[in-house]
N, C-alpha and C positions, 0 to 999 in steps of 0.2 A: 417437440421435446417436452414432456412431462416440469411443471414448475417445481424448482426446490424450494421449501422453505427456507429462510435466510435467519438466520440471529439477530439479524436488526431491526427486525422486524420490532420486535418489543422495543428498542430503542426509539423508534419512526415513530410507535403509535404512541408513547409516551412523550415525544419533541411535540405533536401535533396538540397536545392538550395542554401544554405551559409556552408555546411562542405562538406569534403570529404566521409568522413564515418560517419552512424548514430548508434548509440548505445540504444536498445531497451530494457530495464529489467522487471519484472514483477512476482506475482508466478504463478506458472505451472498453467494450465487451466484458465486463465486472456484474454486469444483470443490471444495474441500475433502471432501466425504463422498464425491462421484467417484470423489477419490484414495485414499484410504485403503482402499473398499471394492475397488477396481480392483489395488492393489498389496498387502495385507494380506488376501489371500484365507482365512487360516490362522487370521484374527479371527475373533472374534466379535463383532458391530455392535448397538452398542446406544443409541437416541440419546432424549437428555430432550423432544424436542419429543412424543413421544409418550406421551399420557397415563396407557397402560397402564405402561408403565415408571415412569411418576413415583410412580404409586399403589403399584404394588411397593414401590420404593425408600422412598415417606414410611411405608408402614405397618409395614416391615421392613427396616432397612436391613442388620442382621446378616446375615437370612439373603440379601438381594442381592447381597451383597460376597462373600459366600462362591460365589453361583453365579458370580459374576462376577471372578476373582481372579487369572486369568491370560489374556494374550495378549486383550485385547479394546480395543475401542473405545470411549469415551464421547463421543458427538457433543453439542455444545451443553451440555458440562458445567456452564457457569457457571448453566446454569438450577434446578440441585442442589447448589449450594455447598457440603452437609456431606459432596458425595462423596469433597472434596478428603481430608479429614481421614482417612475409612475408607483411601481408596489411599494415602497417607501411612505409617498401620499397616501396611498388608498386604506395600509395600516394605520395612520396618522387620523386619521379620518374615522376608523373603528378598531380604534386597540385594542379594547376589551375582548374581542372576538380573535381569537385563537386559531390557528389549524389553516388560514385562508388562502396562503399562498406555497407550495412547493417546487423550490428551483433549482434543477439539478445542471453538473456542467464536467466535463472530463479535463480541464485547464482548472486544476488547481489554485495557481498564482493568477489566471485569468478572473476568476469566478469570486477567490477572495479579493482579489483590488478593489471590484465595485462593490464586493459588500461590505466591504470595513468605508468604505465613502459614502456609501448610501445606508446600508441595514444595521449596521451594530447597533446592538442590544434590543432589536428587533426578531433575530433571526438565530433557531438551532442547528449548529452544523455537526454533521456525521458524515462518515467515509464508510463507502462499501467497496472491500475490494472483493478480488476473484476469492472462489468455493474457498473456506477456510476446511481443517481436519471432518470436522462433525459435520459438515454439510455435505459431503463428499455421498453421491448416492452410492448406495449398499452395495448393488448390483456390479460395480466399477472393480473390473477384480485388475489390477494393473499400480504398478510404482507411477505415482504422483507425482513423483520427486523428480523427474525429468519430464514426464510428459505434461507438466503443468496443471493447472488448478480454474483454467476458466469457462467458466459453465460449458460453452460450444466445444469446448476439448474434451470433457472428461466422457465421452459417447464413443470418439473416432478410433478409428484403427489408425498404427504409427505413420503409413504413406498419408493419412489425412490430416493428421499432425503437423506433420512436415510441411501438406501446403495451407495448413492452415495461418500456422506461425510465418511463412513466407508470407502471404497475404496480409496477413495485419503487419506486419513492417512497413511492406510496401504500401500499406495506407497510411500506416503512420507516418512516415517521409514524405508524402506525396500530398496529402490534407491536414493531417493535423497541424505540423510543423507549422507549417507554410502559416499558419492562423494565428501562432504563437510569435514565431520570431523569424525571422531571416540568418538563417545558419551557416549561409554559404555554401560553400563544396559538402554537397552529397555524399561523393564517394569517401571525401574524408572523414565525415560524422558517420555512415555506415562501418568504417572502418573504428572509428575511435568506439562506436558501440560493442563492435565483437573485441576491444582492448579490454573495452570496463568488464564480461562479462567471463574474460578470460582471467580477472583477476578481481572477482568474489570474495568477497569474506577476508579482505584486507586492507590494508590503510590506504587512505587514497594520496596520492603524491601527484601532482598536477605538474610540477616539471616534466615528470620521467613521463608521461603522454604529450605533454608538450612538442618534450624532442625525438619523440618516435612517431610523431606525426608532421614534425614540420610546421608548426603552427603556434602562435601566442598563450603562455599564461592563460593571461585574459582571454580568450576566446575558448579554451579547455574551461574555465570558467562559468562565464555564456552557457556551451552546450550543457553543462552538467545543469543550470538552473531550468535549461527547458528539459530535460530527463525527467528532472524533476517534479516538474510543471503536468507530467503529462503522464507520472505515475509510473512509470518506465523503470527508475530507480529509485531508492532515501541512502540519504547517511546517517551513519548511527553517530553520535556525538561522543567525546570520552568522557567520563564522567570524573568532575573534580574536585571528588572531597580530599579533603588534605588530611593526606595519611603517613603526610613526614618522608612522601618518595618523588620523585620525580616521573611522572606520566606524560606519555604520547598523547601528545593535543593533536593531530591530524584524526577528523573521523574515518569510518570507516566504511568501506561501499557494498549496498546490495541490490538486487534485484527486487522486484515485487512478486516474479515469478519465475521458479526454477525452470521451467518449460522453456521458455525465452533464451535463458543461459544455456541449455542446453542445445538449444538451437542454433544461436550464434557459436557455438564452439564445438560444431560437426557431433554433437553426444547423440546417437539414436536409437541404440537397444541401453537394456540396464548392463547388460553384461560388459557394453563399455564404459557406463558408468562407474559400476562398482570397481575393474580392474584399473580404472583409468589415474592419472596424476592428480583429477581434480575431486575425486570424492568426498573429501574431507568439507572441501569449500563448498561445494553447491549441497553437502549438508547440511553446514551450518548455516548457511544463505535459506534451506528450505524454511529450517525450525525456526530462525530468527523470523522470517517472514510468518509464519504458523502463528509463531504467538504472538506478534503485535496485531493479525488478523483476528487471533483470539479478542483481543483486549479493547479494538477498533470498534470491533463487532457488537459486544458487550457495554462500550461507550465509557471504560472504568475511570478514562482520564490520567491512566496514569501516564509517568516519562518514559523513554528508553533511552539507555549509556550502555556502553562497554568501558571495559578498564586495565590497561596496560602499562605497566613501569618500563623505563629506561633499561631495566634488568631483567624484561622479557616472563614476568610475574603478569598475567591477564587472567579476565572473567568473561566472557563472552557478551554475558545480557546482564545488565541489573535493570529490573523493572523499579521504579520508582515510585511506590504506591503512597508519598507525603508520610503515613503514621509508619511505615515499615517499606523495607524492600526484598526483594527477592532476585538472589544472587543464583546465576544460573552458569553452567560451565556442560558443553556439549562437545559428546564424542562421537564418532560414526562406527565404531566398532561396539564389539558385543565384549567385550571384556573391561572388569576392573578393576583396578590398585587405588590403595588412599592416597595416593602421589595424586592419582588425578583431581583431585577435589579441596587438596591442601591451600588455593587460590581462596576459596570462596569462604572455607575454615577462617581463614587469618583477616577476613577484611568484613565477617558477620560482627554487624551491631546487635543491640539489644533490639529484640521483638523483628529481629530479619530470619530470612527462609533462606535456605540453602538447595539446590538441586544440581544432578547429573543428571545431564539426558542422554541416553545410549541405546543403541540398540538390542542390548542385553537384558535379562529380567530383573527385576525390582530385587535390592539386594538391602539388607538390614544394615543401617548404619544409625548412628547417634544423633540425635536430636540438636538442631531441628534442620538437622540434614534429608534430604530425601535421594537416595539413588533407585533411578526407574527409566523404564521405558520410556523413549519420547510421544510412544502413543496414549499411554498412559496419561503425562499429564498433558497432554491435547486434549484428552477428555473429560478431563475434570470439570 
């Protein structure tokens, strides 16, 4: 398969000339090792899932570090935890020199533990997930929006799909997990996965899976921080400036990849998508995901919230850009009324942006409102 260029790329080669080491995370199959090998030709690539490397490293680590000391790679670092410490030293040893170490790892909460213990303020971190809008090759003539977005998918025809996304689950239960936490009953985590995915683009309520699983709070809990861990899902936080109303504090749940959702929830042509009860949701599950990939990608730093009162008054996204935000409200149809955009009206600050994303064309409204297309502004 032909390499895509990635957006992060600018991000990468710019971490690589202000830290010593760069910190790359992401879930499994996102291009991660792709990228690195593709743009870091100068590396050396060295990654723990391979057994010979491991046995190096546990029986010797002095002398690995030492072959190992400059300008390389360590892929799936978290699976070597005491590498942290050695790269740690070896920056300590030549600070001034920049760019020397690259440590990527698909455990999230695995990968930061040891480096908030060993590397902070040593080390730049960036997240690369699956194909955002613009990276999407040309040639890909097919909805995104259920067939997913990561690299090895966006080539297959829908029966290759089908076992594609079966396969990586079944790796993902079967290895990744198992690396991360002990989660118990399988078939109940496979089960509480096709819950989460069946219920998209809503607030998350941890009792009501609770008791439709038969299982603890706390253990719905658990699972969600290894979902998370392992790039599987995020929650969107609500956002709480005090606007003299009462807002829903529970966040809210997504996927990282429409493909996924649509898999767990039997979705396989568009035409049951579009006709389907959940269109709405695994739209706004696409673009929420689109644009924080956008902004990941780009490294802008900003936050993400959503925002909902007590009286059913919500915003979908507000990006939180510190000088200004941008208040965003997403439809899945192609039609519009100023009823839809009246949320984002009533809660614009000074120097804040307004948008509708729809599927519909760019329609003139007042400033500094914008109604457009969502592919629109994916391309900006």
């Amino acid at each position: 398969m032909k390499y895509q260029p990635r957006v992060l790329e600018a991000a990468l080669k710019s971490y690589l000339t202000s830290f010593p080491a760069v910190g790359l995370t992401g879930p499994r199959q996102s291009g991660k090792s792709t990228l690195i090998k593709k743009v870091l030709v100068d590396y050396r690539y060295v990654s723990f899932d391979d057994y010979r490397v491991r046995d190096f490293f546990e029986n010797d680590p002095q002398g690995f570090i030492q072959t190992y000391n400059d300008k390389v790679i360590f892929d799936e670092a978290q699976k070597a935890p005491e590498i942290f410490n050695l790269v740690k030293i070896a920056i300590d040893n030549d600070r001034q020199r920049y760019g020397k170490f690259v440590l990527t790892g698909s455990s999230q909460f695995s990968l930061m533990k040891n480096i908030t213990e060993s590397l902070a303020g040593r080390i730049g971190l960036l997240t690369l997930l699956p194909y955002q809008y613009v990276e999407m090759p040309e040639q890909v003539n097919r909805d995104i929006i259920i067939h997913g977005s990561y690299p090895e998918v966006v080539h297959l025809n829908n029966e290759q799909i089908q076992n594609w996304y079966a396969s990586y689950i079944e790796t993902y239960l079967n290895k990744d997990l198992r690396a991360i936490k002990d989660i118990g009953n399988l078939r109940d985590f496979s089960r509480f996965m096709q819950l989460l995915a069946s219920n998209v683009s809503q607030a998350l309520n941890m009792s009501n899976y609770a008791n439709d699983l038969g299982v603890s709070v706390p253990t719905i809990k658990s699972w969600l921080s290894v979902l998370e861990a392992s790039y599987i899902i995020f929650l969107l936080p609500p956002f709480y400036k005090n606007y003299g109303k009462r807002i829903t504090k529970s966040p809210k749940l997504y996927f990282y990849d429409t493909g996924l959702v649509s898999y767990l929830t039997a979705i396989n042509t568009i035409e049951q998508y579009k006709h389907g009860p959940m269109k709405g949701a695994i739209f706004e599950n696409y673009l929420v995901t689109e644009i924080i990939k956008k902004e990941k990608h780009n490294n802008t730093h900003a936050d993400f919230y959503y925002y909902r009162t007590s009286s059913g008054m919500e915003i979908d996204l507000i990006i939180d850009r510190k000088q200004y935000k941008e208040l965003i409200e997403i439809k899945s149809g192609a039609g519009f009324t100023t009823r839809m955009i009246q949320p984002v009206e009533a809660l614009l600050s000074n120097s804040d942006l307004g948008y509708l994303l729809y599927n519909g064309e760019q329609f003139p409204y007042k400033e500094p409102i914008q109604v457009i297309n969502y592919r629109d502004y994916l391309q900006q």
